[in-house]
N, CA and C atoms as a LAMMPS dump frame, in Angstrom:
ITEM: TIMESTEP
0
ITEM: NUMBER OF ATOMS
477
ITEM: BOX BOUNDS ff ff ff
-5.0000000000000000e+02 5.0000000000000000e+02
-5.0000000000000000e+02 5.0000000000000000e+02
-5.0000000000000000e+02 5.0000000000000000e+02
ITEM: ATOMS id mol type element x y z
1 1 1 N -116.849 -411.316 -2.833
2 1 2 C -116.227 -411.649 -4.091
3 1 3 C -117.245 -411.455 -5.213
4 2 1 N -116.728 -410.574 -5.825
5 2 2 C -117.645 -410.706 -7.227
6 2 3 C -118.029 -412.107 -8.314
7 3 1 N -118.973 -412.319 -8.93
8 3 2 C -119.013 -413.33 -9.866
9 3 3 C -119.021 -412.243 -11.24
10 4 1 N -118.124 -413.308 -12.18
11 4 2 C -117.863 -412.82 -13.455
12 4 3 C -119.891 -413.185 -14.152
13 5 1 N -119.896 -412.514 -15.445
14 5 2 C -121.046 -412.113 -15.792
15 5 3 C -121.863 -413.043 -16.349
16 6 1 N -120.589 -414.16 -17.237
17 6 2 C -120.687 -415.251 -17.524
18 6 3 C -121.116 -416.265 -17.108
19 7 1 N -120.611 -416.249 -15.787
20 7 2 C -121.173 -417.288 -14.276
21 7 3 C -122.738 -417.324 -14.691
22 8 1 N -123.265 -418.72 -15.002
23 8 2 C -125.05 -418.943 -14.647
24 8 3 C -125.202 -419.615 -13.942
25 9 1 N -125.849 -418.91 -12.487
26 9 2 C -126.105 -420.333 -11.387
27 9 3 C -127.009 -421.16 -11.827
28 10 1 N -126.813 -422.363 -11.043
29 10 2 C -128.075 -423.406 -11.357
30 10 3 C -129.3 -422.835 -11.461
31 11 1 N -129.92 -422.775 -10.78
32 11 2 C -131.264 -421.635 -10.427
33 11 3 C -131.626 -420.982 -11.511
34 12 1 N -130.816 -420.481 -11.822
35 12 2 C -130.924 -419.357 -13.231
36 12 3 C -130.946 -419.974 -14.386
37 13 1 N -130.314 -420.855 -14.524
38 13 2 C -131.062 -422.066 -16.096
39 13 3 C -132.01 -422.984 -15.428
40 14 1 N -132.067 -423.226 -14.741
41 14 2 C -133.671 -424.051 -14.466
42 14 3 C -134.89 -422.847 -14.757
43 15 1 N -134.137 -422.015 -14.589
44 15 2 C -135.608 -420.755 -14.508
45 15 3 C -135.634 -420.493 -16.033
46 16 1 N -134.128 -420.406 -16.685
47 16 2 C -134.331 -420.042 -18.331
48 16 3 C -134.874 -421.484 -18.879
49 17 1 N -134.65 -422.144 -18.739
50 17 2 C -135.693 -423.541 -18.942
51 17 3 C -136.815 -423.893 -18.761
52 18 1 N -136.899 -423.166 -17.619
53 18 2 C -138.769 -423.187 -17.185
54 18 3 C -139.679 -422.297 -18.246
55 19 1 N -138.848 -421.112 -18.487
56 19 2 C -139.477 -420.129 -18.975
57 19 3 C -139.451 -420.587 -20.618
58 20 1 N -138.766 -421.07 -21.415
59 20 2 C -138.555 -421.814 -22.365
60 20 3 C -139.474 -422.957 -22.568
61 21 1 N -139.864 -423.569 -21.712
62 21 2 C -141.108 -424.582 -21.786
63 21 3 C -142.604 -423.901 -21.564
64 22 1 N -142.561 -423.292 -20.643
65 22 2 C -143.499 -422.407 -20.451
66 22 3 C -144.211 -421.541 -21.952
67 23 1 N -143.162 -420.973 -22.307
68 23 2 C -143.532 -420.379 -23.368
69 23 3 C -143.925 -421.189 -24.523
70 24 1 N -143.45 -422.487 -24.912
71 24 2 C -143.656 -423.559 -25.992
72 24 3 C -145.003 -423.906 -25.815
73 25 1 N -145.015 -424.42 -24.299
74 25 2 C -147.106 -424.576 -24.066
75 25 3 C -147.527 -423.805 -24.722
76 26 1 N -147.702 -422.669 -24.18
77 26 2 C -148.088 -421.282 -24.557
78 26 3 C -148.469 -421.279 -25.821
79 27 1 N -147.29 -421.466 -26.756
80 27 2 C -147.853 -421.114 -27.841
81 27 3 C -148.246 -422.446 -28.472
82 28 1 N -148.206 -423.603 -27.564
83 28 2 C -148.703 -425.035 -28.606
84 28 3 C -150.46 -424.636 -28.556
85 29 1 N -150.69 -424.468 -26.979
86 29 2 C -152.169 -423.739 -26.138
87 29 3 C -153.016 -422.67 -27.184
88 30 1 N -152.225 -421.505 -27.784
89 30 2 C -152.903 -420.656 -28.777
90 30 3 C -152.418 -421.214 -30.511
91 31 1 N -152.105 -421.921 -30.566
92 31 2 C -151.749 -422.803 -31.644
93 31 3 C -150.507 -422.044 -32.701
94 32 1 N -149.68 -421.974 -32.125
95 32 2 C -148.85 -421.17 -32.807
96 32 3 C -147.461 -422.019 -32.471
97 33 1 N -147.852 -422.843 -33.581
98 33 2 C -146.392 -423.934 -33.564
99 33 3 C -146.385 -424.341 -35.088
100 34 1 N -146.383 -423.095 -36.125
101 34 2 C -146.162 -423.797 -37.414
102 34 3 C -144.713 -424.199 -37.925
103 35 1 N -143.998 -423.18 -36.727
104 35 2 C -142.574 -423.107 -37.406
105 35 3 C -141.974 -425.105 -37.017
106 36 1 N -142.32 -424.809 -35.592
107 36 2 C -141.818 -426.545 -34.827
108 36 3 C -142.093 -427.481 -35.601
109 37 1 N -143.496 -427.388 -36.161
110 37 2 C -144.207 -428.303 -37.048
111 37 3 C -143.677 -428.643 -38.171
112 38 1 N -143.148 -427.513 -38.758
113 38 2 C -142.125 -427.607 -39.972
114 38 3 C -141.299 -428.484 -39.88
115 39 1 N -140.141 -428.316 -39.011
116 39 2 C -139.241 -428.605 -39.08
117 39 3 C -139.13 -430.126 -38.74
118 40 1 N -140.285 -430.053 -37.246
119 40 2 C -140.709 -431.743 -36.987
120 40 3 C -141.139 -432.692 -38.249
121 41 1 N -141.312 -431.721 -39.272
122 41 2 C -141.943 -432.809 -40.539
123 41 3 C -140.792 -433.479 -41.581
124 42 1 N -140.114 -432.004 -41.538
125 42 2 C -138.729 -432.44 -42.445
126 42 3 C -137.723 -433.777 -41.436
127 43 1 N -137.683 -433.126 -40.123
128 43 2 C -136.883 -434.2 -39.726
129 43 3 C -137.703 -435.949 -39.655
130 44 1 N -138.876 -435.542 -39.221
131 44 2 C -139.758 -436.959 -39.314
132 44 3 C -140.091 -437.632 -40.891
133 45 1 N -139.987 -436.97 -41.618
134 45 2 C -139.899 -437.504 -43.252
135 45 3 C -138.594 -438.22 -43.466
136 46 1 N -137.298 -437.376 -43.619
137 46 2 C -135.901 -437.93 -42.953
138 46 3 C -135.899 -439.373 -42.75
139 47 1 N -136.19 -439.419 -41.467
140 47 2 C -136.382 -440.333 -40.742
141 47 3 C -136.919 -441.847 -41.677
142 48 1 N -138.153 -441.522 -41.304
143 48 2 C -139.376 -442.008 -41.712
144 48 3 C -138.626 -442.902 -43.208
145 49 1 N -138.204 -442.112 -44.323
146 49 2 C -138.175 -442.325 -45.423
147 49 3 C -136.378 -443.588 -45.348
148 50 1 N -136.116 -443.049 -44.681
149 50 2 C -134.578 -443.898 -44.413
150 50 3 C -135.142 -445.163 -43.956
151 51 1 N -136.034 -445.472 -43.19
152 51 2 C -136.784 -446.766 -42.302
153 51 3 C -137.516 -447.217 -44.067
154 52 1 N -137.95 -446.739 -44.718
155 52 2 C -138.821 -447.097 -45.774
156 52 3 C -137.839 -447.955 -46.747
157 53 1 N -136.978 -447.031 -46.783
158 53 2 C -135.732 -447.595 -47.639
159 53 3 C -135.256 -448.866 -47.77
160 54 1 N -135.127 -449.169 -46.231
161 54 2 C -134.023 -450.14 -45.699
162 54 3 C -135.091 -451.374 -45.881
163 55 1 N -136.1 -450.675 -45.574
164 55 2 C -137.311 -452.321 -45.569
165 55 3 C -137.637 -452.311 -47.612
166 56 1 N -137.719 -451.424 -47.793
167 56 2 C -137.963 -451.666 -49.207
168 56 3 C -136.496 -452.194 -50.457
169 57 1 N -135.297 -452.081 -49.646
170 57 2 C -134.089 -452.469 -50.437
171 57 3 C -134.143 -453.615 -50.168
172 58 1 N -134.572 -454.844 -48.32
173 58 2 C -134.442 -455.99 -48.106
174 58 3 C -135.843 -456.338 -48.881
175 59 1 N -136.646 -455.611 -49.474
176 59 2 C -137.422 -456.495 -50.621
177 59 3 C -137.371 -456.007 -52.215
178 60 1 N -136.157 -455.907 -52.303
179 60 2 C -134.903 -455.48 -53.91
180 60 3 C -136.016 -454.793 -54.825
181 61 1 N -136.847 -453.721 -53.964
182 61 2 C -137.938 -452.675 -54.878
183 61 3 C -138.118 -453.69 -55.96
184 62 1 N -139.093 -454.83 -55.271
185 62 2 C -139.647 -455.618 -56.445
186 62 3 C -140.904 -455.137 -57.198
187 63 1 N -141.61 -453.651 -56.53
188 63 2 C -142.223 -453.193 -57.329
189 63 3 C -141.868 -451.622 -57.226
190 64 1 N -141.9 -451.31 -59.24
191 64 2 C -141.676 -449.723 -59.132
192 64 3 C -142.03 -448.825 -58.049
193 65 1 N -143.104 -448.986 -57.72
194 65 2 C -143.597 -448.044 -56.846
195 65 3 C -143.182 -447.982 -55.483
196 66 1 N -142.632 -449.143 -55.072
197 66 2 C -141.345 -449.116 -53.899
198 66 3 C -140.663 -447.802 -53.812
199 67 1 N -140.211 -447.391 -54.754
200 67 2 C -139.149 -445.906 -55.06
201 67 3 C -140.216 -444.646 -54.99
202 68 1 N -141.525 -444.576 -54.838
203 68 2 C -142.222 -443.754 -54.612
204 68 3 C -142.064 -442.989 -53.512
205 69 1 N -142.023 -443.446 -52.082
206 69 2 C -141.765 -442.827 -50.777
207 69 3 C -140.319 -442.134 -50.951
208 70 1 N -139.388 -442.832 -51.458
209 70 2 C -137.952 -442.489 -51.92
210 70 3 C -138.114 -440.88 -52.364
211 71 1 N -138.819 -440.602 -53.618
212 71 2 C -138.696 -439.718 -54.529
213 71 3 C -139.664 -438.447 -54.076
214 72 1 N -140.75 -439.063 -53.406
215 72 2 C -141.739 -437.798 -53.181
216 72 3 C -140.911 -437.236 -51.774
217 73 1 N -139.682 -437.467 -50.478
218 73 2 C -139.566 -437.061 -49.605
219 73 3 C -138.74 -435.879 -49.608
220 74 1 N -137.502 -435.986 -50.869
221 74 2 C -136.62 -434.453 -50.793
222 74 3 C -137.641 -433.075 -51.066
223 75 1 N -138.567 -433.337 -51.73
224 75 2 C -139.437 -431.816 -51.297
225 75 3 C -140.444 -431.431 -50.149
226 76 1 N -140.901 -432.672 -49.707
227 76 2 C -141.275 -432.513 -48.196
228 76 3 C -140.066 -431.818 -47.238
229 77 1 N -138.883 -432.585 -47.196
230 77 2 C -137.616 -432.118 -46.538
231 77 3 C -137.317 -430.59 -46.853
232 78 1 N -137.197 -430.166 -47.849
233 78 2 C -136.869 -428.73 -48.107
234 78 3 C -137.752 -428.14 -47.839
235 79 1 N -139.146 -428.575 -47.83
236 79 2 C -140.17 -426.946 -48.218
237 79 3 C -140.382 -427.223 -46.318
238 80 1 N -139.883 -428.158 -45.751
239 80 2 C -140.24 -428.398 -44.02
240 80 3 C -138.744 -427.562 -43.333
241 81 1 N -137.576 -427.622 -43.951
242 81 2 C -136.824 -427.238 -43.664
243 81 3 C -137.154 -425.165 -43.732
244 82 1 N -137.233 -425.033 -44.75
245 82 2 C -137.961 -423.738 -45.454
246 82 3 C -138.81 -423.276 -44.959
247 83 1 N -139.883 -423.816 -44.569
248 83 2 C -141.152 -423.58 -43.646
249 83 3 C -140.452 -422.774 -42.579
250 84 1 N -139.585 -423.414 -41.442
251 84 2 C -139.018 -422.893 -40.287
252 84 3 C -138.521 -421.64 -40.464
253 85 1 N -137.955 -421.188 -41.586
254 85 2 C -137.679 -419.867 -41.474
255 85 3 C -138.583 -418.92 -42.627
256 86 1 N -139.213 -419.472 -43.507
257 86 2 C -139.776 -418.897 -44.086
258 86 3 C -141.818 -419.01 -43.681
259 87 1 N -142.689 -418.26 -43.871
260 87 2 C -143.209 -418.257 -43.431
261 87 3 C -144.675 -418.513 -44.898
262 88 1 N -144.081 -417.756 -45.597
263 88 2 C -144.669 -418.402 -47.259
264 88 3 C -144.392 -419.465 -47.576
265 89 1 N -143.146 -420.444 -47.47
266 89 2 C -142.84 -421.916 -47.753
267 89 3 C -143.549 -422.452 -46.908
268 90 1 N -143.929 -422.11 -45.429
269 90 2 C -144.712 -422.903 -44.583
270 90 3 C -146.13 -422.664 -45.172
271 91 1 N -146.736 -422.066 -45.927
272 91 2 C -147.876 -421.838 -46.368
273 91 3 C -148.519 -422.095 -47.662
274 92 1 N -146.877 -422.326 -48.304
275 92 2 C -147.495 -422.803 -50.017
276 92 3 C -147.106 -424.15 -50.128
277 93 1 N -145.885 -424.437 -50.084
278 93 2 C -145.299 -425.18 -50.36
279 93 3 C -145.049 -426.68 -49.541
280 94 1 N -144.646 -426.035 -48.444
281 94 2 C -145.445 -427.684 -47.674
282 94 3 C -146.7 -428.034 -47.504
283 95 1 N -147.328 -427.67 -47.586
284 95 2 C -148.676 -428.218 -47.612
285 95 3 C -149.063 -428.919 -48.931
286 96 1 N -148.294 -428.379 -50.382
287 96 2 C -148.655 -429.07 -51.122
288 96 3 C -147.524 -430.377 -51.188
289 97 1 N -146.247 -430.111 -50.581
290 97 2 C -145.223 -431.314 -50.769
291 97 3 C -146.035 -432.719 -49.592
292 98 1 N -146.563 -432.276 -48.338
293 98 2 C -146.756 -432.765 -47.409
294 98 3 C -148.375 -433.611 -47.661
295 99 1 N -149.125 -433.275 -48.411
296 99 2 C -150.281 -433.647 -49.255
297 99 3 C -150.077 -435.177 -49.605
298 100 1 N -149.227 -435.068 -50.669
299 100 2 C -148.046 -435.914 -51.61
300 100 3 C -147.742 -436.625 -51.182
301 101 1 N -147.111 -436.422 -50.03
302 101 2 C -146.404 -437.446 -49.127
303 101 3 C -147.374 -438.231 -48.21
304 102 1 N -148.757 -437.428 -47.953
305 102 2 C -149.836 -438.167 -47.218
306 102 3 C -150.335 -438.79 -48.19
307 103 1 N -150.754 -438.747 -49.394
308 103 2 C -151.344 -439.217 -50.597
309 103 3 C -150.438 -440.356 -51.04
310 104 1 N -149.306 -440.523 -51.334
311 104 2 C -148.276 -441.576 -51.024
312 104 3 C -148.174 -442.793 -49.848
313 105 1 N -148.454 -442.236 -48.752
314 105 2 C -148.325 -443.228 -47.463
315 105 3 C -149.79 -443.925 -47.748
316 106 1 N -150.863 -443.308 -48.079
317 106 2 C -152.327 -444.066 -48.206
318 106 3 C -152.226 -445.432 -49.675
319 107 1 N -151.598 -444.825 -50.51
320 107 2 C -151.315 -445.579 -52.159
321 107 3 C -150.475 -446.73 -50.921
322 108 1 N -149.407 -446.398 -50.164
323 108 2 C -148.572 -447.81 -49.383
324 108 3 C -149.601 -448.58 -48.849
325 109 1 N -150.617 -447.936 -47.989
326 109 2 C -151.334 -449.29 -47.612
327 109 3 C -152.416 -449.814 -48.089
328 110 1 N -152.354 -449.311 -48.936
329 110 2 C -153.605 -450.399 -50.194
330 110 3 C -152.009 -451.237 -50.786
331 111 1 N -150.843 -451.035 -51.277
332 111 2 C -149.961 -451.922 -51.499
333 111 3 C -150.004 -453.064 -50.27
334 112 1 N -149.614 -452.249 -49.384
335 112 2 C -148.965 -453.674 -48.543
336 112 3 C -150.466 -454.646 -47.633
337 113 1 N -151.666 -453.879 -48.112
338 113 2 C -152.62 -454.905 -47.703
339 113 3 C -153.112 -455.8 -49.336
340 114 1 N -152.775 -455.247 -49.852
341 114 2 C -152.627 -456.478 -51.766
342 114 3 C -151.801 -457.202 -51.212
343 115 1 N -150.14 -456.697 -50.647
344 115 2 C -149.53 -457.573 -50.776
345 115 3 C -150.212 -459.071 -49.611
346 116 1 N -150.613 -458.404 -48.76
347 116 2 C -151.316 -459.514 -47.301
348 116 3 C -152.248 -460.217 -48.222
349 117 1 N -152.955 -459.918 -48.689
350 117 2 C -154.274 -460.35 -49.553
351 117 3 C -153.592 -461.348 -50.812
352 118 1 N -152.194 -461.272 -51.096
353 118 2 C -151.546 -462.158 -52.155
354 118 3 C -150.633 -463.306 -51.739
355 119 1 N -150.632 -463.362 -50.32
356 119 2 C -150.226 -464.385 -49.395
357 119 3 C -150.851 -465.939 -49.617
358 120 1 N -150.362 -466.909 -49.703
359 120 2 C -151.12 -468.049 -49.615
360 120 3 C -152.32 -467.865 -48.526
361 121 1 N -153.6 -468.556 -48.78
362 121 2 C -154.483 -468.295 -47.727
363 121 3 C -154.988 -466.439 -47.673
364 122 1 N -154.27 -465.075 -47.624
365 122 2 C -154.63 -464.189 -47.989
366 122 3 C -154.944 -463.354 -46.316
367 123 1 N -156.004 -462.975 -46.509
368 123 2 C -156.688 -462.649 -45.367
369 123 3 C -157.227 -463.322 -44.327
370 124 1 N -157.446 -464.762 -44.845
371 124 2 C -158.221 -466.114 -44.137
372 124 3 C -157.132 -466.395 -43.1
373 125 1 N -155.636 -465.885 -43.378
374 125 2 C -154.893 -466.827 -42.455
375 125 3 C -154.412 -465.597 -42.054
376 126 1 N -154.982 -464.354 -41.835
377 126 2 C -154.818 -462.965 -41.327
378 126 3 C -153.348 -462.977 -40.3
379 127 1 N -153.245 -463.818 -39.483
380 127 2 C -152.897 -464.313 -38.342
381 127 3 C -151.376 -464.602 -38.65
382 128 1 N -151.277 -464.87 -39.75
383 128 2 C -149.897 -465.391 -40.168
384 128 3 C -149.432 -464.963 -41.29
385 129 1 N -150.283 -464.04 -42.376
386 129 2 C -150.144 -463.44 -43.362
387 129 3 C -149.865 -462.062 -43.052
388 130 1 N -150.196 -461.381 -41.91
389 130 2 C -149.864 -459.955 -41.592
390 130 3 C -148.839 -459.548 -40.87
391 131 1 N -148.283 -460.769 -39.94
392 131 2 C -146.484 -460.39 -39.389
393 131 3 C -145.54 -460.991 -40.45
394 132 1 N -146.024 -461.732 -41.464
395 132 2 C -144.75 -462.065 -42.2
396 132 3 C -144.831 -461.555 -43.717
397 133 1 N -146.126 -460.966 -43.612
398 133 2 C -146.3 -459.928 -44.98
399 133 3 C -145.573 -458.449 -45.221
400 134 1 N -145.983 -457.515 -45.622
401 134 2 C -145.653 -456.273 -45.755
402 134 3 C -146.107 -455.897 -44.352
403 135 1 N -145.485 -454.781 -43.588
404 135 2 C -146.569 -454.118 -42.731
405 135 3 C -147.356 -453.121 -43.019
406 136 1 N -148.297 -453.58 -42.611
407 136 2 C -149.47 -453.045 -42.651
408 136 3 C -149.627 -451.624 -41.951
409 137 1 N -149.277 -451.256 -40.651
410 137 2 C -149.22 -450.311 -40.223
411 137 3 C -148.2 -449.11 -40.763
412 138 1 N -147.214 -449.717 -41.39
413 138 2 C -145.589 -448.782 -41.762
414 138 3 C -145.885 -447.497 -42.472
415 139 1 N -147.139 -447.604 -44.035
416 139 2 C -147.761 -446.237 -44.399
417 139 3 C -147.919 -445.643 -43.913
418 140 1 N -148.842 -446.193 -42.901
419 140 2 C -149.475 -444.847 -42.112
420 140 3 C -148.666 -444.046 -41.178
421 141 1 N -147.503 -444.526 -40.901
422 141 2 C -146.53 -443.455 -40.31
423 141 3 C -146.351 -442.437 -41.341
424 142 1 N -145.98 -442.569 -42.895
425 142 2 C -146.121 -441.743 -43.995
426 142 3 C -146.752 -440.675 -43.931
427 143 1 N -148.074 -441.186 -43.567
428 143 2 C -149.263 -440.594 -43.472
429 143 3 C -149.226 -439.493 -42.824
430 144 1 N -149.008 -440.042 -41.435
431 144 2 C -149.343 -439.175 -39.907
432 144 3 C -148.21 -438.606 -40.667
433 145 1 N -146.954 -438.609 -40.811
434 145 2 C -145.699 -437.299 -40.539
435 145 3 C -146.472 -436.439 -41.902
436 146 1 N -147.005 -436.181 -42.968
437 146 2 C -147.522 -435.559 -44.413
438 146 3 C -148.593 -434.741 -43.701
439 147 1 N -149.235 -435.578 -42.512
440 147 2 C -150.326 -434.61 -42.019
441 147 3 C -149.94 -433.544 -41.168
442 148 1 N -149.02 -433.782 -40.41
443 148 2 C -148.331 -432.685 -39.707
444 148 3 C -147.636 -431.676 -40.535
445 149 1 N -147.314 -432.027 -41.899
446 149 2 C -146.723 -431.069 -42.647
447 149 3 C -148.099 -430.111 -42.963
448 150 1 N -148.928 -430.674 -43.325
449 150 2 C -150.663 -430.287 -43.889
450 150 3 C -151.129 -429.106 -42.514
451 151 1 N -150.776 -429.544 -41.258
452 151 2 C -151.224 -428.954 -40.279
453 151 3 C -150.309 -427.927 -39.875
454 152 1 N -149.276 -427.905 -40.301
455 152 2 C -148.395 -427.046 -40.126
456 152 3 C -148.506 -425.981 -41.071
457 153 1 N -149.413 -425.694 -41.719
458 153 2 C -149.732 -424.882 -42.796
459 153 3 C -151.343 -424.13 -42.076
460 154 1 N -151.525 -424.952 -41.43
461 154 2 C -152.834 -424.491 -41.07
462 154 3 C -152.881 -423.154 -39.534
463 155 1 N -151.743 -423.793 -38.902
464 155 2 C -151.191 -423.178 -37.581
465 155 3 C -150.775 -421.64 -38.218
466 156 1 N -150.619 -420.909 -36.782
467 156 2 C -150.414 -419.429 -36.788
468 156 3 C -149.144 -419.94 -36.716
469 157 1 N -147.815 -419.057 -36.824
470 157 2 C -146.455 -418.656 -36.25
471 157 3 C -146.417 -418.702 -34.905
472 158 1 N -145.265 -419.427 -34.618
473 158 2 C -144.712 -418.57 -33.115
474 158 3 C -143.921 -417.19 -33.105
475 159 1 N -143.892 -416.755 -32.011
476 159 2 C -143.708 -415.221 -31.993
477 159 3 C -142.223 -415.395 -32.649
């Protein structure tokens, strides 16, 4: 009996899967993941900036600069989106949107360690001023996803 052409045995997508991972090493190994990087930045900014939101609306952006992470992320998002298929947006343009956005997440944690430091007691009561303060760690997610945009500028193409 013949099989129609369409038919993919099991075997045969485990192998197009293998070969699909295989090749991603490959090029993570010779560093040629600017396009992934891109796109991992736009979607991790996304992300990232929606989580920023929600914690910065349950504290009613009591300071302007609350809306900062807000405003600097739609050009990270485009020039990361852009990056993936363009290969000049991955080279001009995110790197300078993704900068911004790292330069932003660092300005957050000098905020939210003022804010720890403006706690009754301050730093002295470290212990009880830093889980019920701002978090402290939350920028630096900012951070890390702005640097991957930064590094994604630095990377070769995948084929």
């Amino acid at each position: 009996m013949r099989r129609r052409a369409s038919t993919i045995t099991h075997a045969e997508s485990i192998g197009e899967v293998t070969h699909l991972i295989d090749k991603a090493l490959a090029d993570v190994a010779h560093g040629r993941f600017e396009r992934s990087l891109s796109g991992l930045t736009a979607v991790a900014a996304a992300i990232t900036t929606v989580e920023i939101y929600l914690e910065h609306y349950k504290a009613s952006f009591g300071n302007k600069w609350m809306w900062s992470p807000i405003l600097v992320t739609p050009p990270v998002i485009v020039a990361g989106i852009m990056g993936v298929w363009s290969k000049r947006w991955a080279k001009t343009a995110l790197p300078v949107t993704a900068l911004i956005y790292t330069a932003d997440g660092l300005l957050g944690e000098y905020f939210h360690a003022r804010g720890v430091a403006r706690k009754p007691g301050g730093w002295g009561l470290a212990s009880y001023n830093v889980p019920m303060g701002p978090p402290i760690s939350a920028p630096g997610l900012m951070t890390l996803v702005g640097g991957m945009g930064v590094l994604a500028a630095l990377l070769r193409r995948e084929d």
